[in-house]
C-alpha positions as CSV (number, residue, x, y, z in Angstrom):
1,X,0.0,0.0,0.0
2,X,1.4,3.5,-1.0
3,X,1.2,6.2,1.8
4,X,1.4,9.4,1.3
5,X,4.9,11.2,0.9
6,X,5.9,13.7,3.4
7,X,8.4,16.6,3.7
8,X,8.9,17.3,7.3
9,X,11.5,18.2,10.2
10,X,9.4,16.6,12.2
11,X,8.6,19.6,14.5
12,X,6.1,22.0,16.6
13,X,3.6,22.9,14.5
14,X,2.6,26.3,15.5
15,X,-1.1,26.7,15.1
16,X,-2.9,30.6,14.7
17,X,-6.1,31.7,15.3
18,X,-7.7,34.9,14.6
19,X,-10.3,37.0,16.6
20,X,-11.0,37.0,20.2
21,X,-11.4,33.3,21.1
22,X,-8.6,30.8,19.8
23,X,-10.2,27.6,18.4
24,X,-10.8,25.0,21.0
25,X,-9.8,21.8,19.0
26,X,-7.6,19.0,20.1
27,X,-7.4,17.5,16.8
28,X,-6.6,18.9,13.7
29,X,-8.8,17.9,9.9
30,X,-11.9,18.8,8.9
31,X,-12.9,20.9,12.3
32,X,-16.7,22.2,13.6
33,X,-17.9,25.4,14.0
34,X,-15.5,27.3,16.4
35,X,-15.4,29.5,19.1
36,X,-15.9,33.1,18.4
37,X,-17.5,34.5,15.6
38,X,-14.1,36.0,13.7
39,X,-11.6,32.8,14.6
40,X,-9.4,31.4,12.3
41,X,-8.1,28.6,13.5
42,X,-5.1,27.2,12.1
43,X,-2.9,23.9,11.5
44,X,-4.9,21.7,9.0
45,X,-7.7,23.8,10.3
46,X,-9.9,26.4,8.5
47,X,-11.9,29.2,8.8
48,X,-13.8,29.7,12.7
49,X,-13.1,25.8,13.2
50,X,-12.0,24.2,16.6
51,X,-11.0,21.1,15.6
52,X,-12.7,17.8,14.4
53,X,-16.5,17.3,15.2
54,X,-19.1,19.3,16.7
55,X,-19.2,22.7,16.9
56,X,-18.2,25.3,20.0
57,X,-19.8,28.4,19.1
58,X,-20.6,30.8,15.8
59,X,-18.7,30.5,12.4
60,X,-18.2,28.7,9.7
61,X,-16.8,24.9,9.4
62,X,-14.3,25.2,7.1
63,X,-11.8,22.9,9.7
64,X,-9.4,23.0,11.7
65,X,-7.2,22.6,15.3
66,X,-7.1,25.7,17.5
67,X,-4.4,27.6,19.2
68,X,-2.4,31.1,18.9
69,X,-3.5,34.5,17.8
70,X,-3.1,36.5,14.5
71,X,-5.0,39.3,13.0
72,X,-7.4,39.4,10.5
73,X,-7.1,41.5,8.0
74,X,-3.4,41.4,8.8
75,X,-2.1,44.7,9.6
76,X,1.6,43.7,7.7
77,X,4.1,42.0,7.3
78,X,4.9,40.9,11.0
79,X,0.8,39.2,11.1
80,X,1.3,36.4,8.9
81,X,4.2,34.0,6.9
82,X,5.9,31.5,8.9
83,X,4.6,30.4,11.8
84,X,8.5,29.3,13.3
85,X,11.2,30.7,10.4
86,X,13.6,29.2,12.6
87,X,12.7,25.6,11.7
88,X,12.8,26.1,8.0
89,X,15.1,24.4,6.2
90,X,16.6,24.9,2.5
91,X,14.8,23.1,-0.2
92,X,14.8,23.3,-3.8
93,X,11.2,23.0,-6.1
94,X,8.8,20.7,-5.2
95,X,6.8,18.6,-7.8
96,X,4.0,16.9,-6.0
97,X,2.1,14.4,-7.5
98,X,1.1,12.0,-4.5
99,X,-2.4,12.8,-2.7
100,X,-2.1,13.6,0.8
101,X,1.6,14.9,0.6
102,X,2.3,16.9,3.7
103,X,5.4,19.9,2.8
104,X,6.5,21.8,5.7
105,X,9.5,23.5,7.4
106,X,10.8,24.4,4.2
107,X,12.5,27.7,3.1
108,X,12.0,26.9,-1.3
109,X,14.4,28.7,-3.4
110,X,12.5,27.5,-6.7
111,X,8.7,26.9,-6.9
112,X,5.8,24.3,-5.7
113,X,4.2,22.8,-8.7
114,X,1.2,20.1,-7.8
115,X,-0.2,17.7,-10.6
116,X,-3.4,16.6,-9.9
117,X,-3.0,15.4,-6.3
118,X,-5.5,16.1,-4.0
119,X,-5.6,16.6,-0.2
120,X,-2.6,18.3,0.0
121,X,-0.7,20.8,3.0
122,X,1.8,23.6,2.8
123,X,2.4,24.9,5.9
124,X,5.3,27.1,7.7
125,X,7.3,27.9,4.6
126,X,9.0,30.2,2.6
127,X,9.3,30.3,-1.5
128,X,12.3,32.8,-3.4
129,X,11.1,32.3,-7.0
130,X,12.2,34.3,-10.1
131,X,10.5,31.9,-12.3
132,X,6.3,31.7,-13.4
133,X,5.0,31.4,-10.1
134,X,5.4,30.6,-6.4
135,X,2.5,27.6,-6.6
136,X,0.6,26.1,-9.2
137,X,-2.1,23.9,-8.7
138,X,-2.9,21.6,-12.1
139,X,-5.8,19.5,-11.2
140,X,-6.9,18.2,-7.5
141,X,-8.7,19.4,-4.5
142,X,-8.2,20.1,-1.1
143,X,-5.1,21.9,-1.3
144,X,-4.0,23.8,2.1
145,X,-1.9,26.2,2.0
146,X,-1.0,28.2,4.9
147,X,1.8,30.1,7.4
148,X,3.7,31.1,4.5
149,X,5.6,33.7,2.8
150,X,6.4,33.9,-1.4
151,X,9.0,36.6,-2.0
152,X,8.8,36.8,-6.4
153,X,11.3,38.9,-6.4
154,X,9.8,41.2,-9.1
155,X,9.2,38.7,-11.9
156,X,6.9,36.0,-11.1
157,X,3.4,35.9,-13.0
158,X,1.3,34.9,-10.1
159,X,2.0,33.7,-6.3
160,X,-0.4,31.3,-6.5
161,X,-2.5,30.2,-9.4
162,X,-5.3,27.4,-9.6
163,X,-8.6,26.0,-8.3
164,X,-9.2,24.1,-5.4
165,X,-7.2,25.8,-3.1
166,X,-7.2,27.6,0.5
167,X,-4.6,30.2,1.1
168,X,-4.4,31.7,4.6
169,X,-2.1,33.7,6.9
170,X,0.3,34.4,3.6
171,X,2.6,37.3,3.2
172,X,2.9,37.9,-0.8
173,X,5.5,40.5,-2.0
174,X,7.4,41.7,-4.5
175,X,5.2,39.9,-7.8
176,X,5.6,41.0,-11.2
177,X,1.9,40.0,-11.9
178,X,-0.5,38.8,-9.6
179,X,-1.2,37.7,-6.3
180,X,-3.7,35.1,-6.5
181,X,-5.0,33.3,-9.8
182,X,-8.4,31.6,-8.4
183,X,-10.5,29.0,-10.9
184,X,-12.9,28.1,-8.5
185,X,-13.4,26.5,-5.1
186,X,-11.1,29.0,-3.7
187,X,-10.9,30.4,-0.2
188,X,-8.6,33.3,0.6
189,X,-8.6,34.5,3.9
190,X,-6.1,36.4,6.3
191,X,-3.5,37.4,4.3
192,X,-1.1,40.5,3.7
193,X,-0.4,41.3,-0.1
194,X,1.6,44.0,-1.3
195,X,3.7,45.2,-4.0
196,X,2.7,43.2,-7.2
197,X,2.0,44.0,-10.4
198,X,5.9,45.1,-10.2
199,X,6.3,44.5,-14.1
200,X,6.3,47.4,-16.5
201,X,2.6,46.9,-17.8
202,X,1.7,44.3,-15.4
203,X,-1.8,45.3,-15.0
204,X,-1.6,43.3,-11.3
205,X,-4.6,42.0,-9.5
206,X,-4.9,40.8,-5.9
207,X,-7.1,38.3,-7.0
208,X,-8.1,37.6,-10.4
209,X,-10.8,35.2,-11.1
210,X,-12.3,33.2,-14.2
211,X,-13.7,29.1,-13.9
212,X,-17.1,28.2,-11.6
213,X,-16.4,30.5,-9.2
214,X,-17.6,29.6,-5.4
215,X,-14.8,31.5,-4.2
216,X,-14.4,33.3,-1.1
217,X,-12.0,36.4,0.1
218,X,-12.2,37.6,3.4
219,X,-10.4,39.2,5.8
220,X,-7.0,40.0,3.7
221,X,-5.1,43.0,3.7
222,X,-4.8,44.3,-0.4
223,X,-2.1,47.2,0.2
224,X,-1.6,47.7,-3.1
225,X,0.2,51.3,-3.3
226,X,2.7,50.6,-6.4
227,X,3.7,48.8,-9.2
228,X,1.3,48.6,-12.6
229,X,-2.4,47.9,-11.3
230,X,-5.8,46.7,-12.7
231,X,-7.6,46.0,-9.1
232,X,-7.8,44.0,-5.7
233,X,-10.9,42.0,-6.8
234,X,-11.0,41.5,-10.6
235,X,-13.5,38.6,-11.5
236,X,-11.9,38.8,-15.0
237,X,-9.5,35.8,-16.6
238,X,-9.9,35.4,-20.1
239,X,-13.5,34.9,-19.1
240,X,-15.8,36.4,-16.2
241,X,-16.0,33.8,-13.3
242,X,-19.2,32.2,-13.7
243,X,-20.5,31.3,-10.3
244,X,-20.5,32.8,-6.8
245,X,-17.6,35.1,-5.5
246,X,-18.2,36.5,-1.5
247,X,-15.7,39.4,-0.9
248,X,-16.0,40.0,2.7
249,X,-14.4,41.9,5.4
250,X,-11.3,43.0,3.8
251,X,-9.1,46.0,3.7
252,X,-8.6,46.9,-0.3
253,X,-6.9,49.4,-1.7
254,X,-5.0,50.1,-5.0
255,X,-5.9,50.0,-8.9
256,X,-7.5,51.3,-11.6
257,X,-11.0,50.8,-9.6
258,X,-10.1,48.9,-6.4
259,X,-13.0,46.3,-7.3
260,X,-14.1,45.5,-10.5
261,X,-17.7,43.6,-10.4
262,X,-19.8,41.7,-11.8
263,X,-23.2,40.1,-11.7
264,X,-21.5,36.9,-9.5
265,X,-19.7,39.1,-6.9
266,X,-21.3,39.9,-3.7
267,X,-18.6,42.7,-2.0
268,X,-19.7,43.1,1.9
269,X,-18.3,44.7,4.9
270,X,-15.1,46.1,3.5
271,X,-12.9,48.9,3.7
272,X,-11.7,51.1,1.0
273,X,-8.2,52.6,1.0
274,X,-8.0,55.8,-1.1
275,X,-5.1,54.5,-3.2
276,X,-6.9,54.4,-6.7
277,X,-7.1,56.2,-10.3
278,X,-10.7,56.1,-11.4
279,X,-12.8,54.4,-8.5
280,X,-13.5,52.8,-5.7
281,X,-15.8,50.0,-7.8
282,X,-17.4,49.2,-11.5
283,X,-21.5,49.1,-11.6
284,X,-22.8,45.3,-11.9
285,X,-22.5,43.7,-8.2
286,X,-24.8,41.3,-7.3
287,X,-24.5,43.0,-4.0
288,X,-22.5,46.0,-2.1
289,X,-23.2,46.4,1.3
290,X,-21.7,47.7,4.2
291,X,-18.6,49.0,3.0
292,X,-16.9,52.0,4.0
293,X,-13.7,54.3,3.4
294,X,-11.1,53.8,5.9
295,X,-10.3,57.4,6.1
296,X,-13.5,58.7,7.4
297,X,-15.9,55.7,8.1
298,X,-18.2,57.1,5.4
299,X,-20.0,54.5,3.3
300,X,-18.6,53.7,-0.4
301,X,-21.0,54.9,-2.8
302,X,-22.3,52.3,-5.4
């Protein structure tokens, strides 16, 4: 029987959680409903979850073991990436192609490319990359990736590209193109991103979206204040995104407009830098609701 591969050091995991009231777990997976109603719970965890099995208070179960604090939207840098850098150790790129490969500790100079392998965790690393991206996903499901930092040193396309994915607690820097490349079945929550779309005529997004969309953002920090910009939210590939997109609680600023919408996207609770060219937002939402500027509390007018 095959088991699943594993890149480890075989140490403390540290686990995060964001909001007032750390996840309760003692078991990481697929956690319940966790304790206070803006926890993220970290580890193989998810969004409000405290740990495998029944729930402990509001949220959604998205999974997840309990443990730390971090906050959401980040404020910088310092909020999110590795959870221990001192444990990482030097790797080259990864290919994975085993289902349920575990890749941790690790400080990548080089990229992580997964091929159609499912139930798969990136945790407590760092990626260097000068090359097309930081991660690709090609095929597969499942795919955690979290407590991280990707450093494209100007010249990558995207950080991370591909459906199927969670990406939380992330620092992203320093991207020639784009942040986050989502196809569908994405959820993007707690991170700090800043200074992409670093390539003359980048046109950068924090998140661009095409595919079947069920794809959540919420609670990331979009500081996008240079480089060559389109938007934070742009629900544009080479098609629109053609299911549901929930943009929700975030801190956006930067672009052309900072949110580009559409008939799919449902924008709620955010605030609005004042870091733009033409707009806060295009016409089209499904929904915009509760957002305001962060300068003077004001609502964004829609």
């Amino acid at each position: 029987m095959r088991h699943p591969a594993r890149l480890t050091l075989s140490l403390p995991i540290v686990l995060l959680a964001c909001g007032t009231d750390p996840g309760s777990g003692t078991s990481s997976g697929a956690g319940g409903q966790g304790a206070g109603s803006s926890a993220i719970t970290g580890g193989a965890g998810g969004m409000d979850g405290s740990g495998a099995g029944s729930a402990s208070g509001g949220g959604q179960s998205v999974g997840g073991a309990g443990g730390g604090t971090a906050t959401c939207p980040p404020q910088g840098p310092n909020d999110v990436g590795p959870s221990d850098p001192s444990s990482l150790s030097p790797s080259g790129s990864i290919t994975v192609t085993d289902s349920g490969t575990v890749i941790e500790n690790v400080d990548i100079s080089g990229e992580i490319t997964i091929n159609g392998a499912s139930d798969v965790t990136i945790r407590n690393f760092r990626i260097t990359t000068s090359g097309y991206w930081g991660i690709a996903v090609n095929g597969g499901s499942n795919i955690l990736i979290e407590d991280g930092e990707i450093d494209g040193l100007d010249q990558i396309d995207d950080a991370i590209r591909g459906g199927g994915y969670t990406a939380r607690r992330l620092y992203i820097h320093d991207i020639e193109g784009d942040s986050f490349k989502a196809d569908g079945d994405n959820l993007i929550e707690c991170n700090y991103v800043t200074a992409i779309g670093q390539g003359p005529e980048a046109h950068g997004d924090g998140v661009q979206m095409m595919g079947s969309g069920n794809i959540t953002i919420r609670r990331n920090n979009f500081d996008l204040t240079s480089g060559s910009l389109t938007a934070c939210i742009f629900p544009f590939g080479q098609d629109p995104v053609d299911g549901p997109v929930y943009v929700e609680e975030n801190r956006l600023t930067g672009g052309a407009y900072i949110v580009y919408c559409h008939d799919t996207v449902e924008i709620t609770n955010n605030v609005f830098g004042d870091d733009y060219a033409y707009g806060p937002v295009t016409n089209a939402c499904a929904s915009f609701t509760g957002n305001v500027w962060e300068s003077s509390g004001d609502p964004v007018d829609y």
